[in-house]
TIKELUM-141173 format. One record per residue (C-alpha): residue number from 1; residue in three letters; x, y, z. Coordinates in nm, 4 decimals, padded with zeros to 6 digits. Example, Ala and Ser with C-alpha at 12.3 -4.5 7.8 and 13.67 -1.06 7.14 Angstrom:
ATOM_1_ALA_01.2300_-00.4500_00.7800;
ATOM_2_SER_01.3670_-00.1060_00.7140;
***
This chain:
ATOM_1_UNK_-02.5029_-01.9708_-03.5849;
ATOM_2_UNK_-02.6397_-01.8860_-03.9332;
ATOM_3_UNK_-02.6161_-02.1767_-04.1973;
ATOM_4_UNK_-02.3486_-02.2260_-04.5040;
ATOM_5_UNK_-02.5917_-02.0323_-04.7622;
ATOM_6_UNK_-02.6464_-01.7412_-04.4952;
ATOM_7_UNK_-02.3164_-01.7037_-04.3693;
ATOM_8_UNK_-02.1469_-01.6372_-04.7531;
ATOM_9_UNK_-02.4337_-01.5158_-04.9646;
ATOM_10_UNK_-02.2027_-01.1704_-05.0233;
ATOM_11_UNK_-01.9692_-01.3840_-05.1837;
ATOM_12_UNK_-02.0040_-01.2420_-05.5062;
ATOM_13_UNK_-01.9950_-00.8759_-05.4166;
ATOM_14_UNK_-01.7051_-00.9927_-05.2343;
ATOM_15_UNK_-01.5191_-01.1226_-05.5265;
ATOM_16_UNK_-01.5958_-00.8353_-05.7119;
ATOM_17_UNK_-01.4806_-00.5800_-05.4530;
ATOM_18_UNK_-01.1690_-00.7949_-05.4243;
ATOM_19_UNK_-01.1367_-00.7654_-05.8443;
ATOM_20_UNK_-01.1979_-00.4015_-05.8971;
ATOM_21_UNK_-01.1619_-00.2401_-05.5710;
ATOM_22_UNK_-00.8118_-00.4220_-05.4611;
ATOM_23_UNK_-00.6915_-00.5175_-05.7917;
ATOM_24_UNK_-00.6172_-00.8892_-05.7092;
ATOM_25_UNK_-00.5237_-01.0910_-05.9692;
ATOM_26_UNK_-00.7509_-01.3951_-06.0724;
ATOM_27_UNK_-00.5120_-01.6679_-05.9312;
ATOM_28_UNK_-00.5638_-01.4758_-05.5577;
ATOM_29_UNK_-00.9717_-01.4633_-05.6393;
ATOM_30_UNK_-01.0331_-01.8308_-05.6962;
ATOM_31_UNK_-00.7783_-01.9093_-05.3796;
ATOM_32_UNK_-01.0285_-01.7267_-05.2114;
ATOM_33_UNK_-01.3114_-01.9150_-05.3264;
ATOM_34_UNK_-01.1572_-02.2499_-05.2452;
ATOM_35_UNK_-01.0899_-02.0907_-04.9002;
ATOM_36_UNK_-01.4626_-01.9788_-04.8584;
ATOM_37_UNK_-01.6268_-02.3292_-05.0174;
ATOM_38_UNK_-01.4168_-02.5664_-04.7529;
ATOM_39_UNK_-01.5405_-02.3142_-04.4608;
ATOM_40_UNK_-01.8978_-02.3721_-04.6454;
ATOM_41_UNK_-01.8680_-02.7485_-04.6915;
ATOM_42_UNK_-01.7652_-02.7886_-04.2726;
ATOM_43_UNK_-02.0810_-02.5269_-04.1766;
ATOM_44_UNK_-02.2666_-02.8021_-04.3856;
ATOM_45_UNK_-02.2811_-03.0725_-04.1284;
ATOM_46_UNK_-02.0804_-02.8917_-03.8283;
ATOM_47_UNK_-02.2222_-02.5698_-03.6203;
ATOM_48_UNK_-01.8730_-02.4435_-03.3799;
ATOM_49_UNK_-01.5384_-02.2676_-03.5121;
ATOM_50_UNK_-01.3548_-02.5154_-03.3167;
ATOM_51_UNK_-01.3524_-02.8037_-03.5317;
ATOM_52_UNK_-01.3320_-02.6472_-03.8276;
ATOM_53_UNK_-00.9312_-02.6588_-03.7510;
ATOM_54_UNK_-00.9429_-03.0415_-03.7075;
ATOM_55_UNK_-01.1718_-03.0735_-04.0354;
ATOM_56_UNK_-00.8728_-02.8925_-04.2130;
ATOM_57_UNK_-00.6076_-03.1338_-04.0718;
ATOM_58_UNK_-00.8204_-03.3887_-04.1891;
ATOM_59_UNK_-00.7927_-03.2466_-04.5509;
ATOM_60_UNK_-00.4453_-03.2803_-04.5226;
ATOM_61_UNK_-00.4004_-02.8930_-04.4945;
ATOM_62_UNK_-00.0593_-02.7442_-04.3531;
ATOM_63_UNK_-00.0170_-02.5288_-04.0538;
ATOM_64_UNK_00.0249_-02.2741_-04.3517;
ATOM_65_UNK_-00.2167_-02.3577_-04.5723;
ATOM_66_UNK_-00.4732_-02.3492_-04.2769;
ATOM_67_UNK_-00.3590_-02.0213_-04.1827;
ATOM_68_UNK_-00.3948_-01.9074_-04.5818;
ATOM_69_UNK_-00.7374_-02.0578_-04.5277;
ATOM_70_UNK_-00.8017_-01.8463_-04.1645;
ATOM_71_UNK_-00.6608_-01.5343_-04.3373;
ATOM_72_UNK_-00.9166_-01.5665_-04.6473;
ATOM_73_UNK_-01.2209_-01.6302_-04.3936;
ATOM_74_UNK_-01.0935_-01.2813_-04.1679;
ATOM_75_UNK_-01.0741_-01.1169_-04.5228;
ATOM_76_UNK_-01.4606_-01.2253_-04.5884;
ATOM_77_UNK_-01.5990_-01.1700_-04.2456;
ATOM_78_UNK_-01.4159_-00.7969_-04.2234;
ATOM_79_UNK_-01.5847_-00.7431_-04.5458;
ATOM_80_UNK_-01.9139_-00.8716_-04.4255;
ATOM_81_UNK_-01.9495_-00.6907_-04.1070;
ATOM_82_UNK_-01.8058_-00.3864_-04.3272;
ATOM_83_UNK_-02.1532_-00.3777_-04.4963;
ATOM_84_UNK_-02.3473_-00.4006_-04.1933;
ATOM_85_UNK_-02.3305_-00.7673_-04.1563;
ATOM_86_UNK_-02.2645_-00.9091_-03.8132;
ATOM_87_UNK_-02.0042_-01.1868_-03.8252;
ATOM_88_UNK_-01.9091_-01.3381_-03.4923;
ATOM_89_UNK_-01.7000_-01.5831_-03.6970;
ATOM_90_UNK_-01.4468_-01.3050_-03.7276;
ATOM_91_UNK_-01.3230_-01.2909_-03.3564;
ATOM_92_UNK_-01.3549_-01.7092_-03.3401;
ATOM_93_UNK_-01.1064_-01.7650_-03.6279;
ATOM_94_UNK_-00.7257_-01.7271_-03.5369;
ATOM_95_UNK_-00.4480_-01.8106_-03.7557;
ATOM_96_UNK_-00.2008_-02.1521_-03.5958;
ATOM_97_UNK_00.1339_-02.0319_-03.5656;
ATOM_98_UNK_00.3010_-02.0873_-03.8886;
ATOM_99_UNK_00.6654_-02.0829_-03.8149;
ATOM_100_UNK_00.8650_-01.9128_-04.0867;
ATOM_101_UNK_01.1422_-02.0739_-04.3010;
ATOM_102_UNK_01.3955_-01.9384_-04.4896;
ATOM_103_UNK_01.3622_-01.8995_-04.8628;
ATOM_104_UNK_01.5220_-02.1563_-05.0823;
ATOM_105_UNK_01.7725_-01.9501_-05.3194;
ATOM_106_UNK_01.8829_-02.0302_-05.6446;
ATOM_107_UNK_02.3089_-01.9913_-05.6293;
ATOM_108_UNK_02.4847_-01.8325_-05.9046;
ATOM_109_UNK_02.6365_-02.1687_-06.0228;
ATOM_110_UNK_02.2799_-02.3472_-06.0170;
ATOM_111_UNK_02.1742_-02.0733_-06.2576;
ATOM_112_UNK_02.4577_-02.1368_-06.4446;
ATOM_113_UNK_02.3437_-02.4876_-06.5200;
ATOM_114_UNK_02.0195_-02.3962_-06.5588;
ATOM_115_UNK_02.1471_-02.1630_-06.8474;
ATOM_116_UNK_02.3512_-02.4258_-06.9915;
ATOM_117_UNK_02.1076_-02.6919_-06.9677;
ATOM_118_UNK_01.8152_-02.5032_-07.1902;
ATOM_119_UNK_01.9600_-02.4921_-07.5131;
ATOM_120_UNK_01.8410_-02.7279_-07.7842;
ATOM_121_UNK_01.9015_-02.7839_-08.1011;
ATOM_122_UNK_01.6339_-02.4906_-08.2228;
ATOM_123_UNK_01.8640_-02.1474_-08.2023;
ATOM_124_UNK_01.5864_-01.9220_-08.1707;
ATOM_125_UNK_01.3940_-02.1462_-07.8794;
ATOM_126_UNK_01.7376_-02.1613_-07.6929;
ATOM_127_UNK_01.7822_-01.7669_-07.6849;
ATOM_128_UNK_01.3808_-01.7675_-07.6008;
ATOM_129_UNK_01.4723_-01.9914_-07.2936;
ATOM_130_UNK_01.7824_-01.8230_-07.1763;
ATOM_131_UNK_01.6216_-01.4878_-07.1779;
ATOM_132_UNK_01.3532_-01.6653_-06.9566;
ATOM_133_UNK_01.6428_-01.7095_-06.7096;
ATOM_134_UNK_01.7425_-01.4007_-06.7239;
ATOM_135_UNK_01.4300_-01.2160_-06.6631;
ATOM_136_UNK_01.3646_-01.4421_-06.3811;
ATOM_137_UNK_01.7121_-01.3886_-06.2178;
ATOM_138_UNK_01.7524_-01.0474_-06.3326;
ATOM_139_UNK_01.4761_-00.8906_-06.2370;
ATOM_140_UNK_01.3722_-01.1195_-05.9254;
ATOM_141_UNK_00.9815_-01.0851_-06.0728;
ATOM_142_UNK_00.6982_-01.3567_-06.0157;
ATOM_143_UNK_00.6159_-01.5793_-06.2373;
ATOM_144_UNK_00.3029_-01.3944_-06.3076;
ATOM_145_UNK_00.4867_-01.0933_-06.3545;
ATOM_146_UNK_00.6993_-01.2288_-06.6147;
ATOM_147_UNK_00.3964_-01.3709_-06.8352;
ATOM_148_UNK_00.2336_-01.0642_-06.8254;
ATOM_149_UNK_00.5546_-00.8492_-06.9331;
ATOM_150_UNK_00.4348_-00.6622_-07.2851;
ATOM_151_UNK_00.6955_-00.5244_-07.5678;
ATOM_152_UNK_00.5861_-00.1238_-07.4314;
ATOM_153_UNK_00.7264_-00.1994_-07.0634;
ATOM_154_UNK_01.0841_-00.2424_-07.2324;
ATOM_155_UNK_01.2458_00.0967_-07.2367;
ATOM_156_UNK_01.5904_00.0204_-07.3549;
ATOM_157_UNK_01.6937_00.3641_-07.4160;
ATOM_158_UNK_01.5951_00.4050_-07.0524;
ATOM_159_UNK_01.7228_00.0949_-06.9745;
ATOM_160_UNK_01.4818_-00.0638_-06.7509;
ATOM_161_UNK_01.1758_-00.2930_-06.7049;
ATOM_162_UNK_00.8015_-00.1539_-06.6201;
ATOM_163_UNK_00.6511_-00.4751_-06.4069;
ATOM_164_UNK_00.2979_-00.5053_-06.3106;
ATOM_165_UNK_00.3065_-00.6647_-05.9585;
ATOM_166_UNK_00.0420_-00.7337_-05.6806;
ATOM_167_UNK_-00.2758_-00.4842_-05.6822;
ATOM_168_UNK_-00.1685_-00.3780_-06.0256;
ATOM_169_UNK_00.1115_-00.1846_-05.8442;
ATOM_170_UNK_00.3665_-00.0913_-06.1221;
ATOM_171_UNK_00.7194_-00.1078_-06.0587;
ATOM_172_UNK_01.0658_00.0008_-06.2841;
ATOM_173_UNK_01.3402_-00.1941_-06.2294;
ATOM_174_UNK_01.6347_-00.1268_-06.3584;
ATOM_175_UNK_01.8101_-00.3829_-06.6418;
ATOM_176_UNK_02.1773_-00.4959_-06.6166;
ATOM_177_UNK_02.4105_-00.5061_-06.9350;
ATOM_178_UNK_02.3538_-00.8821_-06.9605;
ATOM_179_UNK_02.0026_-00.8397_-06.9895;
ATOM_180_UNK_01.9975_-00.5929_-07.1796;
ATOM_181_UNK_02.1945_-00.7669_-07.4500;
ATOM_182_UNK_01.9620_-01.0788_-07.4440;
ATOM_183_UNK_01.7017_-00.8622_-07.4560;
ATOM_184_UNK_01.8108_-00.6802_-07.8083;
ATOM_185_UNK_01.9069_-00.9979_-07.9568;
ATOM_186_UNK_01.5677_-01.1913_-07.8623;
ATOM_187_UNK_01.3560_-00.8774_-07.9508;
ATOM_188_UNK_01.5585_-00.8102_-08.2857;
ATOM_189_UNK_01.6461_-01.1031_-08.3839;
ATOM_190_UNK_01.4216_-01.4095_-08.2681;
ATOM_191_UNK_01.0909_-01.2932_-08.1236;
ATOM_192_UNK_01.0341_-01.1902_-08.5148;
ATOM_193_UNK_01.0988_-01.5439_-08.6188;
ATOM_194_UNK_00.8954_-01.7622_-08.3643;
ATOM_195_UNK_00.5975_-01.5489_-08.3340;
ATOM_196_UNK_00.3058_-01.7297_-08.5250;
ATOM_197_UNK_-00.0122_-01.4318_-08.3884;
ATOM_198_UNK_-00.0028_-01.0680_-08.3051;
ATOM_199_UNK_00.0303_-01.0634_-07.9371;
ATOM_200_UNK_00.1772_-00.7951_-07.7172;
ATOM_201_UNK_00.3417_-01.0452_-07.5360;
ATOM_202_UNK_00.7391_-00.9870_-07.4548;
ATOM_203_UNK_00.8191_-01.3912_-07.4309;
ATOM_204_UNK_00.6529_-01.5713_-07.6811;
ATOM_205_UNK_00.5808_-01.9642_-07.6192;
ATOM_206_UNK_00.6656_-02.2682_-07.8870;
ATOM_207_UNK_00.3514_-02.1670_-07.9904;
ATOM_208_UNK_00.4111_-01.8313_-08.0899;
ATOM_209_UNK_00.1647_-01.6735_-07.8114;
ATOM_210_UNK_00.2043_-01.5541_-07.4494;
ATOM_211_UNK_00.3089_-01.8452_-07.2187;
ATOM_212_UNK_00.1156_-01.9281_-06.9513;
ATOM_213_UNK_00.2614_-02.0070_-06.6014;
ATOM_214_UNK_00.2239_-02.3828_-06.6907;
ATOM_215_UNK_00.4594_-02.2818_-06.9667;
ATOM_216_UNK_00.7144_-02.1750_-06.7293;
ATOM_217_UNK_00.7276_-02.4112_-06.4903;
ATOM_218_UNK_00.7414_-02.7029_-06.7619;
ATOM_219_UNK_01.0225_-02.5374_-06.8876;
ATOM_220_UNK_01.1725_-02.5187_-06.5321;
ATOM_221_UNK_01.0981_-02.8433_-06.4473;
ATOM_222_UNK_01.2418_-02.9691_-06.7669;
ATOM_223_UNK_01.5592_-02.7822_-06.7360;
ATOM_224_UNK_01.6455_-02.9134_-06.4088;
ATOM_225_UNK_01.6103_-03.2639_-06.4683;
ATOM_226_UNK_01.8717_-03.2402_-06.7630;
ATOM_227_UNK_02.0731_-03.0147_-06.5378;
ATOM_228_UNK_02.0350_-03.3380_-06.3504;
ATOM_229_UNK_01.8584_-03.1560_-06.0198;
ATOM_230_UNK_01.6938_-03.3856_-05.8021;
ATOM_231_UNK_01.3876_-03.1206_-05.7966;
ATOM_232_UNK_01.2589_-02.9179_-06.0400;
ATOM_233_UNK_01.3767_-02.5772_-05.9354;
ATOM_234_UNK_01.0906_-02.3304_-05.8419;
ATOM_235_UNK_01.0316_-02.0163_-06.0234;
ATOM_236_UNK_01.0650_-01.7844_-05.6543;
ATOM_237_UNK_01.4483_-01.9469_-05.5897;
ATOM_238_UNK_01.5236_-01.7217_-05.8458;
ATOM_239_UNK_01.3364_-01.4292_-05.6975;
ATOM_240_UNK_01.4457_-01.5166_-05.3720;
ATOM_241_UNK_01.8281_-01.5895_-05.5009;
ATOM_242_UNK_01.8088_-01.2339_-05.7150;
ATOM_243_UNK_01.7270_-01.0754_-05.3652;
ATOM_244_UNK_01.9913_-01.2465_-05.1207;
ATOM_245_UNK_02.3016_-01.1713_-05.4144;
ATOM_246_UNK_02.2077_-00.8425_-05.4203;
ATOM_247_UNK_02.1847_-00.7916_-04.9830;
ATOM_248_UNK_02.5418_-01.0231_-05.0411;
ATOM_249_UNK_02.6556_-00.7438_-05.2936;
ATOM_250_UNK_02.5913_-00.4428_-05.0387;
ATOM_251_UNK_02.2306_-00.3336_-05.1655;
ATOM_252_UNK_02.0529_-00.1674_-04.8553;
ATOM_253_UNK_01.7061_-00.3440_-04.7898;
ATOM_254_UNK_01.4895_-00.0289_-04.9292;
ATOM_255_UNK_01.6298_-00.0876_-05.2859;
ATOM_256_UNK_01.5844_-00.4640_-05.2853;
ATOM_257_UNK_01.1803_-00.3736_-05.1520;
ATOM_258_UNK_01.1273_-00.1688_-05.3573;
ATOM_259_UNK_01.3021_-00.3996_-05.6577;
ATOM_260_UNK_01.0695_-00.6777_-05.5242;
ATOM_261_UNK_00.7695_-00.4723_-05.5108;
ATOM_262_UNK_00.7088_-00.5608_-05.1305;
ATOM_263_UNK_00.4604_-00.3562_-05.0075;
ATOM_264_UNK_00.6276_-00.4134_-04.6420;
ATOM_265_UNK_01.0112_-00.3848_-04.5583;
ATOM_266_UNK_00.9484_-00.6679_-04.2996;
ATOM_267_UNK_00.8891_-00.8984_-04.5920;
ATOM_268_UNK_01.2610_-00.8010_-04.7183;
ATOM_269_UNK_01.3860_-00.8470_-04.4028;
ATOM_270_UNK_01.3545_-01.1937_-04.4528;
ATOM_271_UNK_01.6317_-01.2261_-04.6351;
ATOM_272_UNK_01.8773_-01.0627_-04.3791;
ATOM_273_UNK_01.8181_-01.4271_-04.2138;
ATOM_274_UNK_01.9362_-01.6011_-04.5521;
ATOM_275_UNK_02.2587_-01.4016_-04.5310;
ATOM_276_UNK_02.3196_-01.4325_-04.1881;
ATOM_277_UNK_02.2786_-01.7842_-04.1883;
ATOM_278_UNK_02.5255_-01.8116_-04.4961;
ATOM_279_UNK_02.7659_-01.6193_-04.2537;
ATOM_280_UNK_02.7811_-01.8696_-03.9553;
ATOM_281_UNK_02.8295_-02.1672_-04.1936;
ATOM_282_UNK_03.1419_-01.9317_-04.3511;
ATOM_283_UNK_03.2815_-01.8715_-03.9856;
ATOM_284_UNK_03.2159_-02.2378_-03.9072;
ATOM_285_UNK_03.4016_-02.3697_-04.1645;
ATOM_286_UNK_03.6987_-02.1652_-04.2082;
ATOM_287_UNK_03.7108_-02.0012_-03.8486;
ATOM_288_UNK_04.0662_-02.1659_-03.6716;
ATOM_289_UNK_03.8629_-02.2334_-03.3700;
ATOM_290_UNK_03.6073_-02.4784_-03.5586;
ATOM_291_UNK_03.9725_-02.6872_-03.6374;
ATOM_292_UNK_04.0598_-02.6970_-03.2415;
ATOM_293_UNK_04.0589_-03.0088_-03.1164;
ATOM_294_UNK_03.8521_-03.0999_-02.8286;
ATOM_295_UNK_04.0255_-03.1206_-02.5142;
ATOM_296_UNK_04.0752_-03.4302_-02.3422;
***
């Protein structure tokens, strides 16, 4: 078994290939290096794959997180052996079954709240943080994908959004009425009056400059405790809640992929579960047989 400085000394060609080859953001780059480092500090003292899972339970890791972890180490041994490297690691390390849960949604009457709960006593910062919510519901984007939305991917003539997602894969998605009249108010209206620098930036912060996805989920977290939530609600439930109203509403799953910017269908398909499972507890509750009384 080679040591910790042999087995990841392509580490930085690695992180470059994974920056200008495959167009990861810088988020996905330094997961990757926290992956790679914990694999480096167990091959410090320890020699065998196998207790590298037990080393990871001891860091508090989740079934998920370790598989995040497993999938980052396949990513850099693939690489590795890509270049001529051997790396025997690669057929040792397999992902623990991470059992998949269903997406939290965000409900139209949470939103609602949420929408209600933002305003303050600044007009111009409440239509800032209402078109927040709308962009996040509206468009079912990440949070990263919201921060980096610029004034040029606005076509309202066109009327839709250009979003930059994953891999620098761009996206149009189409903008509803209600959007679109947030949209004309906050770029005509207050965007002039709260921006303090030139910035290309579509939202603009309290500070007059891009926000930064601390920004956001501040703002979140902020909003739901006066909405009086007893968790700050997560930027995806809106994603995730844009997606399942939408499969509700009679959208096929190729439109809401492609709205999404998954790059697999089976990712949408997730949300087929969501629905389904909103069904049964609709039959359960109002079906006459769920009012029959057991017989004695």
């Amino acid at each position: 078994m080679k040591n910790a400085a042999e087995l990841l000394h392509l580490w930085i060609e690695f992180f470059q290939d994974l920056q200008f080859v495959r167009g990861r953001s810088q988020n996905t780059i330094m997961a990757y290096r926290r992956d790679l480092e914990l694999f480096a500090q167990y091959r410090e003292s320890e020699t065998t794959i196998s207790g590298f899972y037990e080393f990871m339970k001891k860091h508090k890791l989740s079934t998920r997180s370790q598989a995040r972890v497993i999938s980052s180490l396949r990513t850099y041994f693939k690489f590795c052996e890509g270049r001529g490297v051997p790396a025997p690691e690669l057929r040792d390390l397999k992902p623990p079954k991470v059992k998949v849960g269903l997406p939290k949604t965000l409900n139209l009457q949470d939103f609602e709240t949420l929408f209600a709960s933002c305003l303050t006593d600044d007009a111009n910062r409440s239509a800032r943080n209402q078109l927040t919510l709308l962009l996040l519901f509206g468009l079912g984007c990440r949070v990263s994908e919201l921060i980096s939305l610029n004034l040029q991917d606005y076509s309202e003539t066109e009327g839709w959004l250009k979003i930059l997602g994953k891999a620098k894969k761009e996206r149009l998605v189409p903008v509803t009425a209600k959007l679109a009249a947030g949209l004309r108010n906050y770029l005509i209206v207050v965007r002039p009056l709260i921006l303090k620098e030139k910035t290309d930036s579509l939202l603009v912060n309290d500070r007059g400059n891009r926000p930064s996805r601390v920004d956001i989920w501040r703002w979140l977290a902020a909003w739901s405790k006066k909405s009086g939530f007893s968790e700050p609600v997560n930027p995806h439930r809106f994603r995730h809640g844009c997606a399942t109203a939408l499969l509700e509403g009679g959208a096929d799953l190729r439109s809401i992929q492609l709205l999404l910017g998954h790059s697999s269908i089976q990712t949408t398909q997730i949300y087929t579960n969501v629905t389904t499972g909103n069904l049964v507890k609709t039959v359960d509750e109002h079906h006459p047989l769920s009012h029959v009384k057991d017989l004695e």
